[in-house]
C-alpha positions as CSV (number, residue, x, y, z in Angstrom):
1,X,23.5,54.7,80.4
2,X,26.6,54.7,82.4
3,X,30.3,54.8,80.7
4,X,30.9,51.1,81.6
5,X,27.6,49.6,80.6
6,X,28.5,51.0,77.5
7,X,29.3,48.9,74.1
8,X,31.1,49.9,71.4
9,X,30.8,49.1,67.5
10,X,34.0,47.3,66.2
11,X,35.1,47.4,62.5
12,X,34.5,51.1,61.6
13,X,34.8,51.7,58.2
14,X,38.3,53.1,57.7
15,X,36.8,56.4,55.3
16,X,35.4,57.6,58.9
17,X,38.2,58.5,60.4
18,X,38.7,62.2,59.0
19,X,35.3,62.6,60.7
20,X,36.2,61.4,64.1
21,X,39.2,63.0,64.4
22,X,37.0,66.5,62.9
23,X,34.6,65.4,66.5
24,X,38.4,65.6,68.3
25,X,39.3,68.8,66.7
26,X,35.9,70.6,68.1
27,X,35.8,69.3,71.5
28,X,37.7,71.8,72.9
29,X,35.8,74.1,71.4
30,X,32.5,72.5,72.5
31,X,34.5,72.3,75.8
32,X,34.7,76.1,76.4
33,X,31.6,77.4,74.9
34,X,30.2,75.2,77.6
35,X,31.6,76.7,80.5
36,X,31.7,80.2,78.8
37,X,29.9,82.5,81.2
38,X,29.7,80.5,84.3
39,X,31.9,81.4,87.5
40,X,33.1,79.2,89.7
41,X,30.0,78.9,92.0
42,X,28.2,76.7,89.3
43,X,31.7,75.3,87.8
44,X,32.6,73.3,91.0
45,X,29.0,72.9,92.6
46,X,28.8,69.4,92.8
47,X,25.8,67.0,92.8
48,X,26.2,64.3,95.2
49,X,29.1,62.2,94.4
50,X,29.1,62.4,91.2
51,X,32.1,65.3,90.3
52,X,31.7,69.2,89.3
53,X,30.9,70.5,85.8
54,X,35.2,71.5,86.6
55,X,36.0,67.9,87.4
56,X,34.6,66.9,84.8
57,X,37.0,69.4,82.3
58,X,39.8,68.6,84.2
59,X,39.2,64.5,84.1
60,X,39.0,65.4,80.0
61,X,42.3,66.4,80.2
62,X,43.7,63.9,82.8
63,X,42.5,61.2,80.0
64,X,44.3,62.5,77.2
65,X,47.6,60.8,78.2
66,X,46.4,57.6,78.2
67,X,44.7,58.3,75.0
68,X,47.9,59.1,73.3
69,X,49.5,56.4,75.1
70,X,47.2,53.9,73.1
71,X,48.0,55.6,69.6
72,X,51.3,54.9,70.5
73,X,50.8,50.8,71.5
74,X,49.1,50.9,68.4
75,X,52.6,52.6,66.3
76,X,54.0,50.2,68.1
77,X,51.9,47.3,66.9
78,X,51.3,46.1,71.0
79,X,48.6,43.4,71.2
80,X,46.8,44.7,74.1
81,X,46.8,48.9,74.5
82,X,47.2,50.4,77.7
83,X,45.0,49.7,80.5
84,X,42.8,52.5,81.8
85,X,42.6,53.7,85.5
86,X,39.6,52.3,86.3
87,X,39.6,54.0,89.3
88,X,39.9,57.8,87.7
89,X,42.4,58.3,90.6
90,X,44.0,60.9,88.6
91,X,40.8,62.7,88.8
92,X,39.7,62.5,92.3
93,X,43.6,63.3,93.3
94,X,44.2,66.5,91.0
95,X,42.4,68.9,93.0
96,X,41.0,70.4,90.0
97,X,38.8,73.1,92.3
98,X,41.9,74.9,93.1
99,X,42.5,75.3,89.0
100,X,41.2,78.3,87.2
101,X,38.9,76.9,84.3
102,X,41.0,78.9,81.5
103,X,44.3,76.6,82.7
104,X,42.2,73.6,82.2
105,X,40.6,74.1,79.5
106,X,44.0,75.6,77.6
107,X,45.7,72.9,78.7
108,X,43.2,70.1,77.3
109,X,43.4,72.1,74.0
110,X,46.9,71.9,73.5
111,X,46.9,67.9,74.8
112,X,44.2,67.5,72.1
113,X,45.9,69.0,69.2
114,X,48.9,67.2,70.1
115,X,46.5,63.7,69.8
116,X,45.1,64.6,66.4
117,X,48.8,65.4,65.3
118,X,50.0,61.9,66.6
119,X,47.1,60.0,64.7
120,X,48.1,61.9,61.5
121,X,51.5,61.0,61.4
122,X,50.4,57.8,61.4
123,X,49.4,58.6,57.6
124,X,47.7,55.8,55.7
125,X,48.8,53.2,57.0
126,X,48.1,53.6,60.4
127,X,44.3,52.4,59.3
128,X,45.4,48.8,59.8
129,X,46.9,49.3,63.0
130,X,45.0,47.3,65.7
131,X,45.3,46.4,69.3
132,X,42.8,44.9,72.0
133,X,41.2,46.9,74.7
134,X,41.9,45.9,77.6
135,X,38.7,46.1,79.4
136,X,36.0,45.5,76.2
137,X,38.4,42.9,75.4
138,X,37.5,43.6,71.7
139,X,40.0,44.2,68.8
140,X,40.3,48.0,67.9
141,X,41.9,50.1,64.6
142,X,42.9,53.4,64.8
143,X,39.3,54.9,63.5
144,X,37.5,52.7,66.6
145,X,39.9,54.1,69.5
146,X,39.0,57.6,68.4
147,X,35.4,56.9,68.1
148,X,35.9,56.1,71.4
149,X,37.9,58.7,72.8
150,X,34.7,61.2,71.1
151,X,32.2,59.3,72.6
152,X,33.7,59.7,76.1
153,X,34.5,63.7,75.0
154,X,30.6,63.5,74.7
155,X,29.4,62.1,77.8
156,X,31.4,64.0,79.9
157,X,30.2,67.6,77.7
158,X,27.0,66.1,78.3
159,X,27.2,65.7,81.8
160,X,28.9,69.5,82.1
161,X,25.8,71.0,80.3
162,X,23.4,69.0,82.5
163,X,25.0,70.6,85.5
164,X,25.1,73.8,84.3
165,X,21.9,74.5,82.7
């Protein structure tokens, strides 16, 4: 199923949070032991139109932004959170052939960590914190925007291990 077909549960149960943000934590991880042992040949080969096992690393990492962006609408109680580039233009602009893979994926670790930090400060009480998505138009607390966010970290390793097996 494509990304925007997709639905997403609303209401989480608050207690699973620690295991979200635990899916966060280990995508980088996932991320490079993915890659691992691949060269560039296979990394940027690209099927049709859809994008390289590298574009898809490097559209992991153009995404964290906007997920950090939306922690923040949520600190600061927003109604709506930040609209996504529906688009990807980010993506198809960065030129993310003419990376090396260890920048990319270095890079999305350290955005990462910095995205677990930012949900954690919002200690307890960030829980209650909720804000509409813009394009689901449905209501969603802290623990349902990182279900999210580890749901899209999974399609796209998905997608990199189909292209590279």
């Amino acid at each position: 199923m494509r990304w925007f077909e997709r639905a997403f549960p609303e209401g989480l149960p608050g207690w699973q949070l620690p295991l979200v943000l635990e899916r966060l934590r280990g995508a980088p991880v996932r991320l490079e032991e993915r890659v691992q042992g691949h060269g560039p040949p296979a990394l940027i080969a690209k099927a049709g139109d859809r994008w390289s096992a590298q574009e898809n690393v490097g559209h992991l990492l153009d995404l964290e932004p906007l997920w950090a962006g939306r922690v923040e609408d949520l600190r600061q109680g927003e109604d709506v959170l930040r609209p996504a580039d529906l688009e990807n233009r980010k993506t198809y602009e960065a030129g993310h052939h003419g990376a090396e893979i260890q920048e990319l994926l270095a890079r999305f670790r350290t955005a990462r960590e910095a995205l677990v930090a930012a949900v954690l400060a919002l200690g307890p009480e960030g829980a209650a914190l909720t804000a509409l998505h813009p394009r689901l138009r449905q209501p969603m607390r802290l623990v349902d925007l990182m279900y999210f966010v580890a749901e899209h970290d999974d399609a796209h390793l998905m997608e990199i291990g189909r292209q590279l097996s």
